[in-house]
C-alpha positions, -999 to 999 in steps of 0.1 A, spaced: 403 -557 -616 426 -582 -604 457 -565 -624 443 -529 -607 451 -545 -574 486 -563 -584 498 -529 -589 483 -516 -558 501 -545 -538 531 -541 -557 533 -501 -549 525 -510 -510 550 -535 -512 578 -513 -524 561 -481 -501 565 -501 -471 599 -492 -464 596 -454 -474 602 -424 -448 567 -429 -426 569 -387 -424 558 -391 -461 546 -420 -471 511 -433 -455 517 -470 -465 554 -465 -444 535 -453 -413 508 -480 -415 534 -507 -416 552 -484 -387 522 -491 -364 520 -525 -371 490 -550 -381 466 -538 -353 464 -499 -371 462 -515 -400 429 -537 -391 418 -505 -372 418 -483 -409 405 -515 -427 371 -513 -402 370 -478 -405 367 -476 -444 342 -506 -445 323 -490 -420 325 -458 -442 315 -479 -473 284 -492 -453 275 -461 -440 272 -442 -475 260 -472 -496 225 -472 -466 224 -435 -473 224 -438 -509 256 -416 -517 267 -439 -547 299 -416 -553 310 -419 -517 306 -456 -517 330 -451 -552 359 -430 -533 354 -449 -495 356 -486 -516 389 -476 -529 400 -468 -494 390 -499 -483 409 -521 -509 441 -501 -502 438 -503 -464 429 -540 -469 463 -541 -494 481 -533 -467 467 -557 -442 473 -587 -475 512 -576 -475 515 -573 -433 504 -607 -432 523 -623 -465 488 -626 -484 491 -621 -517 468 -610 -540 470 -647 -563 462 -662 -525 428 -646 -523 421 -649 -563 430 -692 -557 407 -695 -530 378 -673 -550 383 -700 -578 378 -730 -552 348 -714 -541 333 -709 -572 337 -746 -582 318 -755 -548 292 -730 -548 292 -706 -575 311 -674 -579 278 -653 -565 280 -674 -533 298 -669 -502 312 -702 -479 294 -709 -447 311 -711 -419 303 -745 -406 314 -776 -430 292 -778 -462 286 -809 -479 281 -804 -514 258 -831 -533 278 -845 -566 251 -824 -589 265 -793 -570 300 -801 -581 298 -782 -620 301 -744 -622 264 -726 -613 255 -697 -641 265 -661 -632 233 -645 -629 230 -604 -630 199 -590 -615 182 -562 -628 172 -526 -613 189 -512 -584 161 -514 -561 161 -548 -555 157 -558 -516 173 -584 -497 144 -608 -490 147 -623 -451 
């Protein structure tokens, strides 16, 4: 996955600078950072949308948008890919790689310090419990 979206910032990287009448990456960059957060909102509310109505292939062709559209955003604001991957492997040694940081400061107790076990759960239906 990680080497699928290399060469997806490395193409927006080099499209950047193409004729904006022909190259969608060109006119993003053309309308600057704010467009560009604009598309990225749009596809992950087109993600969301489909994955709550159950259209699994939509979800498919709507998640690509939305890692190109959020490419684009990475290379506007001199993220690279490696960036993002470096701080997913700090998180995972804090809380595990099925975990997502709090906002607020966490203080992790010593026992918490050692990688957690990936853990896959089974059946599709499974339900968020609140």
């Amino acid at each position: 996955m990680s080497d699928s979206l290399e060469r997806l910032y490395q193409a927006v990287i080099v499209a950047k600078d193409l004729d904006p009448s022909v190259s969608r990456t060109a006119k993003l960059f053309q309308r600057g950072p704010d467009k560009m957060a604009k598309k990225l909102a749009e596809e992950a509310i087109e993600v969301v949308i489909d994955a709550v109505n159950g259209k699994t292939e939509a979800v498919v062709r709507e998640s690509a948008d939305l890692l190109y559209n959020l490419t684009v955003l990475w290379a506007s604001a001199g993220v690279r890919p490696e960036d993002v991957w470096h701080e997913m492997e700090r998180r995972e040694h804090l809380l595990g790689i099925a975990e997502k940081l709090p906002k607020s400061p966490v203080k992790v107790p010593p026992s918490r310090l050692t990688r957690r076990p990936i853990v896959a759960l089974e059946g599709r239906g499974m339900r968020k419990r609140h």
